[in-house]
C-alpha positions in Angstrom: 8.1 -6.7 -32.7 10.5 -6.9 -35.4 9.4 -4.8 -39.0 10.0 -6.6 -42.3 11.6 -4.5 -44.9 12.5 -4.4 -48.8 14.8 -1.7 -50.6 13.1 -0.9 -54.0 16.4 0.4 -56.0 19.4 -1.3 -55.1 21.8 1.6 -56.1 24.9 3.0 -53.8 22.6 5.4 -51.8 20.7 1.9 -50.8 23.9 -0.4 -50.7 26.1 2.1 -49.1 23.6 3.3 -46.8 19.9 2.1 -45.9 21.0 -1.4 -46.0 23.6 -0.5 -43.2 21.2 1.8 -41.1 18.6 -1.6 -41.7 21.1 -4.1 -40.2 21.7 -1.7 -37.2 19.0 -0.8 -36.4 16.8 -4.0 -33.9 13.5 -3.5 -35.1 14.2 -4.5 -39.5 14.6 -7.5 -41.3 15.7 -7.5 -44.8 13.4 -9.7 -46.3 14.1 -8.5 -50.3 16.0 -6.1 -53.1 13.7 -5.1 -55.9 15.5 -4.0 -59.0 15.2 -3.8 -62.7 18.9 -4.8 -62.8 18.7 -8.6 -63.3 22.6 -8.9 -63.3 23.1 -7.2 -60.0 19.9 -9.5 -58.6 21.6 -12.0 -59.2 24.6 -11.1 -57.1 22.6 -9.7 -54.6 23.6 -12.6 -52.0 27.0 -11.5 -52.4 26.3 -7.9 -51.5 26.2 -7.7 -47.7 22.4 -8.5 -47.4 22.0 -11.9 -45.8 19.8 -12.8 -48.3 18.9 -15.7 -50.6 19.1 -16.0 -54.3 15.0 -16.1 -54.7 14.8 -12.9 -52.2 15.7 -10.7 -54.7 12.8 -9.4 -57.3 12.5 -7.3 -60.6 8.7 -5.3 -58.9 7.3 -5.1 -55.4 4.4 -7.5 -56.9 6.7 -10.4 -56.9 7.6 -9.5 -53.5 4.2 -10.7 -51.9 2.8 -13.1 -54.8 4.2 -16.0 -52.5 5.6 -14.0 -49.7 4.1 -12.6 -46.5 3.9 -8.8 -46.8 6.4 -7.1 -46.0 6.0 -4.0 -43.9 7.8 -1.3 -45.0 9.3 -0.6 -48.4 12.4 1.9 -48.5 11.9 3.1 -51.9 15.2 4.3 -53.2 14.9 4.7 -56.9 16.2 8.0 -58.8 13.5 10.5 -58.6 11.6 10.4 -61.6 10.4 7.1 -60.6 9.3 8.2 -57.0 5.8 8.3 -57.5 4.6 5.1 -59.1 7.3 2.5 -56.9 5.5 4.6 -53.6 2.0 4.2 -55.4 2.5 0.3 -55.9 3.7 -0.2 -52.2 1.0 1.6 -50.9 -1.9 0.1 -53.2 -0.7 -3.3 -51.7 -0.6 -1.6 -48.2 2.8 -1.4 -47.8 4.5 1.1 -45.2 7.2 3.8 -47.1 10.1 5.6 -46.7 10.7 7.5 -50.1 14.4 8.8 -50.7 14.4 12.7 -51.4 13.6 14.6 -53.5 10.1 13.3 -53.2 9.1 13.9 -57.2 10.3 15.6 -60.3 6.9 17.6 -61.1 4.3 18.8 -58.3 1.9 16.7 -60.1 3.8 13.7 -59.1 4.2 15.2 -55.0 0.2 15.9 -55.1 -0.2 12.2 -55.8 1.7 11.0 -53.6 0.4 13.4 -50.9 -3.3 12.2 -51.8 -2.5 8.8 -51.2 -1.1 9.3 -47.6 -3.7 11.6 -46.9 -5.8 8.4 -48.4 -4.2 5.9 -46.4 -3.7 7.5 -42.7 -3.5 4.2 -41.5 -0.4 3.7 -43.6 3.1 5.6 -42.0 5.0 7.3 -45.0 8.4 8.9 -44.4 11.1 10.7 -46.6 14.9 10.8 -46.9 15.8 13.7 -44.8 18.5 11.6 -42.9 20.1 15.1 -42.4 17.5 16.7 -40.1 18.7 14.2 -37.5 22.6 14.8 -37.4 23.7 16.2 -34.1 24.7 19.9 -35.3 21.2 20.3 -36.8 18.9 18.9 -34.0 21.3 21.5 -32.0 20.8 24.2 -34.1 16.9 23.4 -33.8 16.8 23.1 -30.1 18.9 26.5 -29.5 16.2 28.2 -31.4 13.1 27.0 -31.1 13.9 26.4 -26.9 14.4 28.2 -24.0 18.1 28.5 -24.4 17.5 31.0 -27.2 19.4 34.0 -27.1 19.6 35.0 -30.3 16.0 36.4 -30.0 13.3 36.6 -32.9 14.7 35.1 -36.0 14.6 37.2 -39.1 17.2 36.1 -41.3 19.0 32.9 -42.2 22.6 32.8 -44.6 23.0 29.4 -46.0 26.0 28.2 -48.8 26.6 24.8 -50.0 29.0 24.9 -52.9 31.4 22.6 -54.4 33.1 20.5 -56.8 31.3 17.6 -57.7 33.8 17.1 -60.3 34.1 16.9 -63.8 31.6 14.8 -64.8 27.8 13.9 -64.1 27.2 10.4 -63.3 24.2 7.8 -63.3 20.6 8.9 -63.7 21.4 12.6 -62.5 23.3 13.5 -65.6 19.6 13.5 -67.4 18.0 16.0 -64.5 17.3 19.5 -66.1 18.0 21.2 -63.0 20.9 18.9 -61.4 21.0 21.2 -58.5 17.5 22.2 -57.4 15.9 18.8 -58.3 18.8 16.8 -56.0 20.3 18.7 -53.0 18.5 21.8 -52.6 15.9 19.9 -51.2 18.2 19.1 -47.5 19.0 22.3 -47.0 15.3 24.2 -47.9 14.4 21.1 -45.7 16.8 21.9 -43.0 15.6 25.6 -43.1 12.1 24.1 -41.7 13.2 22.1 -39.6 15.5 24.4 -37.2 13.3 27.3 -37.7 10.0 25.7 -37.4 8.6 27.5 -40.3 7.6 26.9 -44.0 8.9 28.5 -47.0 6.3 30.0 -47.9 7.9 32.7 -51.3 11.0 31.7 -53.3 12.4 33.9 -55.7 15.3 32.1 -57.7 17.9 31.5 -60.6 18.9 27.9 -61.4 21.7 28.2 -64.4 24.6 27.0 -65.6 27.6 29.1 -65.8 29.5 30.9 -69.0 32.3 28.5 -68.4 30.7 25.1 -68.2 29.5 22.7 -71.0 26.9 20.6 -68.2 24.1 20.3 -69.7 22.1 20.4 -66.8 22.2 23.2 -64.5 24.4 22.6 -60.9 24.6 26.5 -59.6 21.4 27.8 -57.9 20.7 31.3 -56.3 17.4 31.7 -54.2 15.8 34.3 -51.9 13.2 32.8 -49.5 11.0 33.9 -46.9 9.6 31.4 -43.9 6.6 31.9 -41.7 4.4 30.1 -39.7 1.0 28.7 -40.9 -0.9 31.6 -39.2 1.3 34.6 -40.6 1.9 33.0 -44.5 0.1 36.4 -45.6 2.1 38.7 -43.1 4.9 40.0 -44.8 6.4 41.5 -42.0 6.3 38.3 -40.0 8.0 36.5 -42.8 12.1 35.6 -41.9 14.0 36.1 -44.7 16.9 33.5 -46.4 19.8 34.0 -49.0 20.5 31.0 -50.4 23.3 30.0 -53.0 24.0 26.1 -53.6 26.6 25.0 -56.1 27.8 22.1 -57.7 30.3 22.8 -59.9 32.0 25.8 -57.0 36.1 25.7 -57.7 38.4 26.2 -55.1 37.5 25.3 -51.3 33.9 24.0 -50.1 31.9 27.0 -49.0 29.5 25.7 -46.2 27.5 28.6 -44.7 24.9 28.3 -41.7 24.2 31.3 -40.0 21.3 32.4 -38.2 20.2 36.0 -37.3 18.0 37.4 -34.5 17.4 40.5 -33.1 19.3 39.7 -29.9 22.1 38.2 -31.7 23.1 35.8 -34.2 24.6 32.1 -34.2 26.9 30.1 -36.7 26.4 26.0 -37.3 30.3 25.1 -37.2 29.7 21.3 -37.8 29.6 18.6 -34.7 31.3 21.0 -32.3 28.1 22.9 -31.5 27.0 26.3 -32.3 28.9 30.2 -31.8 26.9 32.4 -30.5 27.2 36.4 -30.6 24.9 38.1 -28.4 25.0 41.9 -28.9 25.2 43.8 -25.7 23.6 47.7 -26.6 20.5 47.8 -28.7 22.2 48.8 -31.6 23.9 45.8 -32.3 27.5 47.4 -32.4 28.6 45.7 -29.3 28.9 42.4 -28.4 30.1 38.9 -26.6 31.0 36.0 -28.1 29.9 32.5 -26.8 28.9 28.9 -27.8 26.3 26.3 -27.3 27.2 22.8 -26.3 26.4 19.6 -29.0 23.0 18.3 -27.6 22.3 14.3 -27.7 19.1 12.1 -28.0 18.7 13.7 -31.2 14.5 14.8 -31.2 14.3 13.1 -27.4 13.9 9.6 -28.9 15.4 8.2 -26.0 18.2 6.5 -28.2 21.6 6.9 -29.4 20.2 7.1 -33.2 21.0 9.9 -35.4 20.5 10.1 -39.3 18.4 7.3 -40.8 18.1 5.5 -37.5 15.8 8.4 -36.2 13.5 7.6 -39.7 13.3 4.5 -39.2 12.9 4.4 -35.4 10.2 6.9 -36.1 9.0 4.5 -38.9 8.7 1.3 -36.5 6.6 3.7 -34.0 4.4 4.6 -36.3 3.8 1.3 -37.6 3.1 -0.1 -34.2 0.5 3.1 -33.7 -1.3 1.8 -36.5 0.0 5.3 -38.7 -1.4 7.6 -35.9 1.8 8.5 -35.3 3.4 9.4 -38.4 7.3 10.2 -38.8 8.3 13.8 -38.7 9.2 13.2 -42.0 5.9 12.0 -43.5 4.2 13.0 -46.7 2.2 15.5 -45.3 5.2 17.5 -43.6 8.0 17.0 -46.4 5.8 17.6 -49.4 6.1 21.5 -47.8 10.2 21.4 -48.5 9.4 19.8 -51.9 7.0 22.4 -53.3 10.0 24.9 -52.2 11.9 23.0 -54.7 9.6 23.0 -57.3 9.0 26.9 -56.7 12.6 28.0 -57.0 12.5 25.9 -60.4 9.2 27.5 -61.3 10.6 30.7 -60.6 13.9 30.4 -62.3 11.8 30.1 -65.5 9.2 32.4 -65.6 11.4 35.3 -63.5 8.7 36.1 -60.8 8.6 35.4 -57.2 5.9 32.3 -56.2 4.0 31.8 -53.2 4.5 28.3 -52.6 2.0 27.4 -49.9 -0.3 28.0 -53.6 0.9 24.3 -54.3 -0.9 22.4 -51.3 -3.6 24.9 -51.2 -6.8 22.3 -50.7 -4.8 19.8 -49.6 -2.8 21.1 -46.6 -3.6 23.5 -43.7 
């Protein structure tokens, strides 16, 4: 049965991406743009959408005044704005997929994880499009399946730096913390997803450095620990993480994925699989090298999807299921990668290391 959908935020992350994962994907109609914008509304026919001059809308009210409701609302607005645009969808019982990062403040993510904990019969999703790219749903299946060799995970290296350029652009260059409000969260997120476990102490500095005049800062260096639900007070049990992520890094990109284990340790290298090292004495001073083939149905969906066609295929699912089966990426699930966010913030400011499962404490097992 074929899903009618709006974009809430008509920006280039919407143009140059949802609305082409929409038109791909069987199950959508576009049936509206909702922006404040009135000048690009009113070029909205022109755009690429297929749509009429009166399908385009200033709120999500407008939308169903004289409309049928629609569906599901992808709600791609900058972040600050999150939380009310996924409040009015859902008070008019609207299906959402909210673009990352899911709020500014935790206030604004414990509102929006009431209301889907409110509305279970409402599906809620995020925009973690990069769980579902082939070299992470390999990276996930290596380790959390029986191909493992790497044995028990206890450390993770992870680098994203580079140059976004000179000059901040749009609605980011008024975030505080350009960095760890934007990107971090794919990567903290992609730490949970291959591993399997939450992030559950972060112990960070977000700042700008001596050289740069940003006034926002774009460099961020974290120390995490993950552990499952059951061991979030075992210390021992905990895998650690060094993370750096960088914004304004000179010189070549500096992407780091690397995954150690007591058995061995493997290396992300991008859509060409995974290298393995498996050490061959118990030391760990001798070893083989080998590699692990790309794996495809990305999360055994029984398509050819990746990206934001696994969210929204997810999406439709879950829809038909009445919101019994909610998208891997649903409120209750992603809120876990955005408290990490808010944690490495929090800690960047008050110097001390925070437990973040604290945030959902009440809320989530």
């Amino acid at each position: 049965m074929v899903k009618t959908v709006i974009i809430v935020g008509f920006g280039g992350h919407a143009r140059g991406s949802w609305l082409k994962s929409i038109k791909m994907h069987p199950d959508y109609k576009l049936v509206g743009i909702v922006d404040t914008d009135t000048e690009l509304l009113q070029n909205v026919p022109s755009m690429g959408t297929d749509l009429a001059e009166d399908q385009a809308y200033r709120k999500i009210e407008e939308v169903v005044e004289h409309n049928p409701k629609p569906d599901l609302a992808v709600i791609a607005t900058p972040i600050p704005t999150h939380h009310i645009m996924v409040k009015e969808a859902m008070d008019l019982g609207i299906n959402v997929i909210c673009e990352k990062n899911l709020a500014s403040t935790i206030y604004q993510g414990r509102q929006m994880l009431q209301l889907a904990l409110d509305h279970p019969e409402l599906s809620t999703g995020t925009g973690f499009q990069r769980r579902y790219s082939t070299q992470n749903w390999t990276a996930k299946k290596y380790l959390q399946g029986p191909d493992n060799e790497i044995g028990q995970l206890s450390f993770i290296d992870w680098a994203d730096a580079f140059s976004w350029g000179l000059y901040r652009e749009g609605w980011r260059q008024w975030l505080q913390d350009l960095y760890a409000e934007d990107q971090m969260i794919h990567w903290f997120d992609l730490m949970r997803f291959i591993s399997g476990m939450d992030i559950v102490q972060v112990k960070a500095d977000s700042f700008i450095q001596n050289w740069s005049d940003w006034q926002g800062a774009p460099t961020v260096l974290a120390n995490l620990a993950l552990a499952k639900p059951e061991d979030y007070e075992h210390r021992h049990k905990w895998t650690w993480a060094r993370f750096y992520g960088d914004w304004q890094h000179k010189g070549p990109q500096l992407d780091t994925w690397e995954f150690y284990g007591d058995k061995g340790r493997f290396k992300i290298t991008g859509p060409w699989g995974l290298e393995v090292l498996k050490y061959t004495d118990a030391a760990g001073l001798k070893w083989e090298e080998d590699g692990y083939m790309p794996q495809q149905d990305v999360e055994n969906m029984g398509t050819d999807y990746d990206g934001q066609r696994i969210i929204l295929e997810q999406m439709s699912r879950s829809i038909d299921s009445g919101g019994q089966n909610q998208p891997q990426t649903n409120f209750r699930d992603t809120f876990k990668s955005f408290a990490a966010t808010v944690a490495a913030i929090e800690s960047s400011r008050t110097g001390q290391s925070i437990f973040v499962p604290d945030y959902w404490k009440g809320m989530l097992p």
